[in-house]
N, C-alpha and C positions, 0 to 999 in steps of 0.2 A: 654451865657449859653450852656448849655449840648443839647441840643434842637436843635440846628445852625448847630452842627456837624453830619455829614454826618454818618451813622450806617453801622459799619462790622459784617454782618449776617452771622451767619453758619450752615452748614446746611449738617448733615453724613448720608450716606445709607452706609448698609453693605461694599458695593465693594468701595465707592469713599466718596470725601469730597470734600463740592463747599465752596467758599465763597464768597460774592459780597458790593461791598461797594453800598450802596442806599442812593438818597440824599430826607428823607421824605416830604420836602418840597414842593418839583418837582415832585415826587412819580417818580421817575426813578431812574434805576441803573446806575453809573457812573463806575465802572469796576468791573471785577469779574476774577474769577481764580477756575481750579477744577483739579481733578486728574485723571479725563475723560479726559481732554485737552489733547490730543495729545504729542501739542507741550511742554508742563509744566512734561509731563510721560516723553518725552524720554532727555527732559534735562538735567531732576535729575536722570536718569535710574531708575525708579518706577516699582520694578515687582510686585506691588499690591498697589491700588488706597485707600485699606480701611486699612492702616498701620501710625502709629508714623510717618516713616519717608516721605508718601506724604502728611500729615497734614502739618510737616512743611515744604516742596514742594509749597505748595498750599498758607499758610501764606506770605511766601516771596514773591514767584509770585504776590499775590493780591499787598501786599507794594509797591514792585516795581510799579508797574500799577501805582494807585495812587499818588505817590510819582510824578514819568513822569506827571501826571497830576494835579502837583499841590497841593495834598492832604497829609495834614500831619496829621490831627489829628481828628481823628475817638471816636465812643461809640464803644465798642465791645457787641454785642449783641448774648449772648451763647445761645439764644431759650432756650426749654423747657431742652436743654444738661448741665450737671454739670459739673464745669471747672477742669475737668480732662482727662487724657487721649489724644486721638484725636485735643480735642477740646483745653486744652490748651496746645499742642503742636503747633498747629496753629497761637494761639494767640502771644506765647515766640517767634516765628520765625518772626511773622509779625514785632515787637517791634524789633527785632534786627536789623531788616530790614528797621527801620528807624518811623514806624509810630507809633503815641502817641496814648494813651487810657489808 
């Protein structure tokens, strides 16, 4: 069931975009990715954390993560956000990037 799989949380403040995969079960995060990251900004050259193109900076990153660790197939969990904009930029990039939901 839907329940087993592990939940891709997102979560936008004005400047940046985090996302983290959580495994409810365990009540722990198993990886996560943001556009605060340092290392995630100067990959993708991010000159602003709260834009289209670090959302999906931030989706791929988190994929990958996961991915490395085994995880392929996620709930995507948009929080209280509408799947637009940001948020599903995030989401198209993670999916391209390999993980199901």
């Amino acid at each position: 069931g839907w329940s087993d799989r592990p939940r891709l949380s997102v979560f936008r403040s004005h400047k940046h975009i985090y996302a983290q995969i959580i495994d409810d079960l365990e009540g722990k995060t198993l990886c996560a990715a943001s556009s605060a990251n340092r290392e995630i900004a100067e990959q993708h050259q991010l000159k602003h954390g709260g834009d289209v193109r670090a959302a999906e900076a931030v989706g791929t990153a988190v994929a990958q993560r996961a991915i490395m660790k085994g995880i392929k197939k996620v709930v995507f969990d948009r929080g209280p956000y509408q799947f637009h904009g940001r948020v599903k930029a995030l989401a198209e990039a993670a999916r391209k990037a390999g993980l199901e939901f």
